[in-house]
C-alpha positions in Angstrom: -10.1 14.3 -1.9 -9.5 13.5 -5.4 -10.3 9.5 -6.5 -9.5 7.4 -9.0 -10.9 4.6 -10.9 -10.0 1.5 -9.4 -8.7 -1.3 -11.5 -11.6 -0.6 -14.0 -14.5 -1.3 -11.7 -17.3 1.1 -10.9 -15.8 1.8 -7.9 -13.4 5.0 -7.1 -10.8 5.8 -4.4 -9.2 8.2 -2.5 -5.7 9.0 -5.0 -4.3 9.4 -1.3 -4.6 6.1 0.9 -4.0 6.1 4.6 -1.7 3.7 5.7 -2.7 2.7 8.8 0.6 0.4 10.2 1.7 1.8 13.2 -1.7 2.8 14.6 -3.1 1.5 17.8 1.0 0.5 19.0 3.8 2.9 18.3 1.0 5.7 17.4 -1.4 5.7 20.3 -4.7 5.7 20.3 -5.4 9.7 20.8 -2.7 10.6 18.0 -4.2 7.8 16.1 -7.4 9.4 15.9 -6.8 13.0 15.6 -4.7 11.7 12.3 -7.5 9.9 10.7 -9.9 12.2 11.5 -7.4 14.6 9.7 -7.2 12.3 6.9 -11.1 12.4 6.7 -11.9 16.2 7.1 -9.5 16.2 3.7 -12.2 13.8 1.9 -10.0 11.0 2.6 -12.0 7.5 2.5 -9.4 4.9 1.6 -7.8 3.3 5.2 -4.6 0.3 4.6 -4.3 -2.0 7.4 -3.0 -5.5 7.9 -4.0 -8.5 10.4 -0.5 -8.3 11.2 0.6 -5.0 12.0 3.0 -4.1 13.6 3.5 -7.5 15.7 7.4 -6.5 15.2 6.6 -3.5 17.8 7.8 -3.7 21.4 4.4 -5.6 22.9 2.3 -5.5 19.3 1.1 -9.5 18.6 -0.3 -8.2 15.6 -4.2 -6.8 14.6 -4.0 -3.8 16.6 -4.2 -1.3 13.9 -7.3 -3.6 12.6 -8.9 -3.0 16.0 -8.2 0.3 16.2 -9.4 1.0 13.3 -12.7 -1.0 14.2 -12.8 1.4 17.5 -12.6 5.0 15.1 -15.0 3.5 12.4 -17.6 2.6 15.2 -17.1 5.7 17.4 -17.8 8.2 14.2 -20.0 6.0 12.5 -18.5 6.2 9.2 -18.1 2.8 8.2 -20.2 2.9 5.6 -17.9 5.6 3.8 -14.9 4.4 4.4 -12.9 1.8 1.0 -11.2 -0.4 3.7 -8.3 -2.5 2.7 -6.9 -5.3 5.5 -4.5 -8.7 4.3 -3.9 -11.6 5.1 -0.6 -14.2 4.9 2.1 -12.7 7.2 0.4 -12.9 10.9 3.5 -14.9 12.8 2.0 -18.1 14.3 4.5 -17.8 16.9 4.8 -14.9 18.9 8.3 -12.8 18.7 8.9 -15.6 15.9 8.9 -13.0 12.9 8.3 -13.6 10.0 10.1 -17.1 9.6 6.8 -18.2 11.3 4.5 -16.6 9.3 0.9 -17.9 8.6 1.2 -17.9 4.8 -1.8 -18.6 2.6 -3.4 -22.1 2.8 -7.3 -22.3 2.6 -7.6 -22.9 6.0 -5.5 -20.1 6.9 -7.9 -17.7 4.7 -10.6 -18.6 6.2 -10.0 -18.3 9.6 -7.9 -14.6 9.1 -10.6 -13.4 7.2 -13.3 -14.1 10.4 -10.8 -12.4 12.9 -10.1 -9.5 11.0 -13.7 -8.8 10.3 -14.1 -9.2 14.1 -11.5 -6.9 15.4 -12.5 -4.4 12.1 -16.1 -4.6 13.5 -17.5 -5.1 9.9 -19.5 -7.4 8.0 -17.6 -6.8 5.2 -13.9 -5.8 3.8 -13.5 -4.1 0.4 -10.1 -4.9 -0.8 -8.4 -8.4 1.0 -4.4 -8.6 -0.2 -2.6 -12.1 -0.1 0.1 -10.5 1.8 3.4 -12.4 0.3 3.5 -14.6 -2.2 3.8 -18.4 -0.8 5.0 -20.7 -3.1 5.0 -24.1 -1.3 1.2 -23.2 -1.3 -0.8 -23.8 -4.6 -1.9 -20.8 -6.3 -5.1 -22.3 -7.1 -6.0 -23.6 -3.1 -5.1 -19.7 -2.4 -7.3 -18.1 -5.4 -9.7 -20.2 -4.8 -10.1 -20.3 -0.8 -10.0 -16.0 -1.5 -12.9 -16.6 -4.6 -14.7 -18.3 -1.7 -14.8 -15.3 0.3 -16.0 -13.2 -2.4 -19.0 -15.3 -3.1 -20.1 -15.3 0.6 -19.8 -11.4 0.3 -17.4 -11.3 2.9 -14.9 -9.6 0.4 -15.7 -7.4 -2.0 -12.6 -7.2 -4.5 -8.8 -9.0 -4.0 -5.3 -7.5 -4.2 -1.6 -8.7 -4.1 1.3 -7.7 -2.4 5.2 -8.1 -2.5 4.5 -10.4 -5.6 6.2 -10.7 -8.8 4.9 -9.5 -12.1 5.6 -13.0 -13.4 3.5 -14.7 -10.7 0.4 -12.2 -10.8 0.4 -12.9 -14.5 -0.2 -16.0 -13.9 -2.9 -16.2 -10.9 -4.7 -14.0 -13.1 -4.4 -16.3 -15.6 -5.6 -19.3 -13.6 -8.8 -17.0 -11.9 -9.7 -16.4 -15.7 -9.7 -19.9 -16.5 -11.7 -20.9 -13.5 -14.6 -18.6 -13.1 -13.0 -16.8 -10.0 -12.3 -13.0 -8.8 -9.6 -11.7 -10.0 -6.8 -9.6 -8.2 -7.3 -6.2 -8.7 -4.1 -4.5 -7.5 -1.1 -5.1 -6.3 0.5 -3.1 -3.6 3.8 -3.4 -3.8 7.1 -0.3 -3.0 7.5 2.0 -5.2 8.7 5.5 -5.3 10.1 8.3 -7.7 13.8 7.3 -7.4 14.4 4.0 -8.1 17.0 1.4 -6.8 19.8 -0.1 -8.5 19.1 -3.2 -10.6 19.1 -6.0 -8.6 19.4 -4.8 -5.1 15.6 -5.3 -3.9 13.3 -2.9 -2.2 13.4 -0.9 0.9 14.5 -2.0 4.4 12.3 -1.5 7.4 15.1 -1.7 10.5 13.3 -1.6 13.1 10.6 -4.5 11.8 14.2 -6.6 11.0 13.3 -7.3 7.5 13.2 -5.9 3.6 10.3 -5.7 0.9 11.9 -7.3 -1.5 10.0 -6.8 -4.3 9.5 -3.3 -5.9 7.8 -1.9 -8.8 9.6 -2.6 -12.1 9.1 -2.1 -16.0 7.6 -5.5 -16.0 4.9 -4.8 -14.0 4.3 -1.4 -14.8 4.0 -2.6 -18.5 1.5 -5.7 -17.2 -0.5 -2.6 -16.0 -0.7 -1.0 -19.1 -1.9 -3.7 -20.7 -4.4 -4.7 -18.5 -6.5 -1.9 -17.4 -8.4 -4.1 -14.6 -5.6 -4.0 -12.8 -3.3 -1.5 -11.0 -0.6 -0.7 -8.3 -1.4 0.8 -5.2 2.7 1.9 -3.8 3.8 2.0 -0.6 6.0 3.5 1.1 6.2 6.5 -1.8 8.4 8.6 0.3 11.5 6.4 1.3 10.4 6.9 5.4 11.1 10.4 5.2 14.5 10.2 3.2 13.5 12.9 0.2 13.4 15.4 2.8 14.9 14.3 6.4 18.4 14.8 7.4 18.5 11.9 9.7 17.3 9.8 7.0 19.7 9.3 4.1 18.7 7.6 1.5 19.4 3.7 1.3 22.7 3.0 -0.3 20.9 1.0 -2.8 19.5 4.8 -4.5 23.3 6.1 -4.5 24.3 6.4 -8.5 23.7 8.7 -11.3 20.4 7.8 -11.8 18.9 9.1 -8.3 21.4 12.3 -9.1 19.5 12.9 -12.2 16.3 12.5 -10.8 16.8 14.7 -7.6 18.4 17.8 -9.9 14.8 16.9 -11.9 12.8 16.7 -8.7 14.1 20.0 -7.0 13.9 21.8 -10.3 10.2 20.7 -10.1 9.2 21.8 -6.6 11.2 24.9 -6.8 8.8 25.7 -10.2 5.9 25.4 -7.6 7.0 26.3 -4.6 6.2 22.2 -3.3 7.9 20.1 -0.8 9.9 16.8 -2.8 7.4 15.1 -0.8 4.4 16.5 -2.4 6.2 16.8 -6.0 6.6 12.7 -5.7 3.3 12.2 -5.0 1.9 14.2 -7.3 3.8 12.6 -10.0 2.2 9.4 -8.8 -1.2 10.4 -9.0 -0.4 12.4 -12.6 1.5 9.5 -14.3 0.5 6.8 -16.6 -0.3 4.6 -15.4 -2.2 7.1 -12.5 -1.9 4.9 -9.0 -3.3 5.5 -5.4 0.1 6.2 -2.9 -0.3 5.2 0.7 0.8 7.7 2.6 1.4 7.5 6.6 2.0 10.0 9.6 2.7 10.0 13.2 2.0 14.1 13.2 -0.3 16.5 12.0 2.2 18.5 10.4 3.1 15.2 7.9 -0.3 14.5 7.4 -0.9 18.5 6.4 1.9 18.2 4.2 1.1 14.7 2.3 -2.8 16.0 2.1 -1.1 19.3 0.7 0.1 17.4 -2.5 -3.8 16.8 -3.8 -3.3 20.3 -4.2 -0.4 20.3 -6.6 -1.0 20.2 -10.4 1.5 19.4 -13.0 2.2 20.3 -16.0 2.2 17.6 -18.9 6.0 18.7 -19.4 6.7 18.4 -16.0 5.4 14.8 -15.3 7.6 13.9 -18.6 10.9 16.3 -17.4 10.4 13.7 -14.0 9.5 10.4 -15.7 12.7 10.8 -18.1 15.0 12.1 -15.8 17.9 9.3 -15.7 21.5 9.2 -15.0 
């Protein structure tokens, strides 16, 4: 598995991350296994979880891909090995409530979600904690510091971000600097090689009843340029299939010239070397400035041989700029 630096620290990771959502509820435990152990024969090292996935699932509260996870870590023994990223902040207090009842990102909260996903992870430890949505009827600085807290009792080892504006991690960077605390490191936050219309948000999960509102945008790409302690780590880099599945057309947010563009760049592309679109995007990930880790995510072998295939795709220099300046 190739890595890559992460957020300037001395510490690499897997340019592929394994996200980890629906394990342990709509992936069962057997396929569960046989697709990180997949993941894992590749080189892969770099597992995405959350305390709160996928509570939306038919009989999921929430925290069973943690303890899942915490099951496969203990039965191979690879803990130790393994760059393992869980979050905190969206855990509904109120079960079937959704997120209108989530658990946001007080101190308190913190520090009790911390202690029960280190339980049900079976670890002493987790490597990268993400605030998971930005709260802002909570102080930034009881958050940063209630997460700095965590760091100095070494039961974190670095902090991300997620589904925050560029704006907003400008400025709880800002206010860590000026206190003496740790830093976030990354955000994760959607992105993908198309890009939706101005204004019209991220992607939509239907069957979780909710959209990711905020996506990767010039801002923040430029915030990452300029600041080479911190990067993005994207989700959901595919669309949920809709690059290459019939019965998954592409939001009607992507519909314009500019995804026309980029497709006519994107099959040009993988014709040239005989790749999948999947495997084209996520090379272009990995091979663009500035270079980010992708999670990807499976619910068969065959996906996870194909996404794993794309650490085997090399592009050109012209061919990262022929899909970076594609527009319509």
């Amino acid at each position: 598995m190739q890595t890559i630096d992460f957020a300037g620290t001395s510490t690499r990771v897997s340019a592929l991350c394994l996200g980890c959502m629906y394990f342990g509820t709509k992936t069962d435990q057997e396929t569960s296994y046989a697709l990180l152990d997949q993941y894992y024969e590749r080189g892969g090292r770099f597992l995405d979880t959350s305390n709160n996935y996928a509570f939306w699932v038919s009989g999921g509260l929430g925290g069973e891909s943690e303890s899942l996870l915490g099951r496969w870590m203990k039965e191979r023994r690879n803990r130790g090995e393994m760059f393992l990223a869980t979050k905190v902040g969206a855990r509904p207090t109120v079960p079937g409530a959704g997120l209108a009842s989530a658990e946001g990102l007080t101190a308190k909260v913190i520090a009790r979600g911390v202690e029960d996903s280190l339980s049900r992870l079976g670890t002493d430890v987790i490597d990268l904690y993400y605030a998971h949505i930005d709260q802002r009827t909570v102080p930034l600085e009881e958050t940063l510091e209630a997460l700095d807290r965590l760091v100095r009792q070494g039961k974190v080892r670095h902090l991300g971000c997620s589904n925050m504006t560029a704006w907003r991690i400008a400025e709880a960077r800002t206010l860590s600097r000026i206190n003496g605390w740790s830093p976030y490191r990354c955000v994760q936050q959607w992105h993908s090689y198309l890009r939706p219309r101005p204004g019209t948000g991220g992607i939509e999960v239907p069957e979780a009843g909710f959209t990711f509102q905020v996506n990767v945008n010039d801002d923040l790409l430029d915030y990452c340029a300029m600041n080479q302690d911190f990067t993005v780590v994207a989700f959901s880099p595919l669309l949920l299939g809709a690059y290459t599945r019939a019965d998954r057309p592409l939001p009607e947010k992507f519909v314009g010239a500019d995804t026309d563009a980029r497709l006519r760049a994107l099959d040009t592309v993988a014709r040239e070397t005989g790749s999948t679109r999947n495997q084209v995007v996520l090379a272009w990930l990995r091979q663009g400035k500035p270079a980010m880790a992708s999670i990807i995510a499976a619910s068969t072998t065959e996906q996870m041989k194909e996404n794993l295939g794309s650490l085997d795709l090399v592009l050109s220099e012209e061919q990262v700029q022929r899909l970076s300046e594609a527009h319509g």
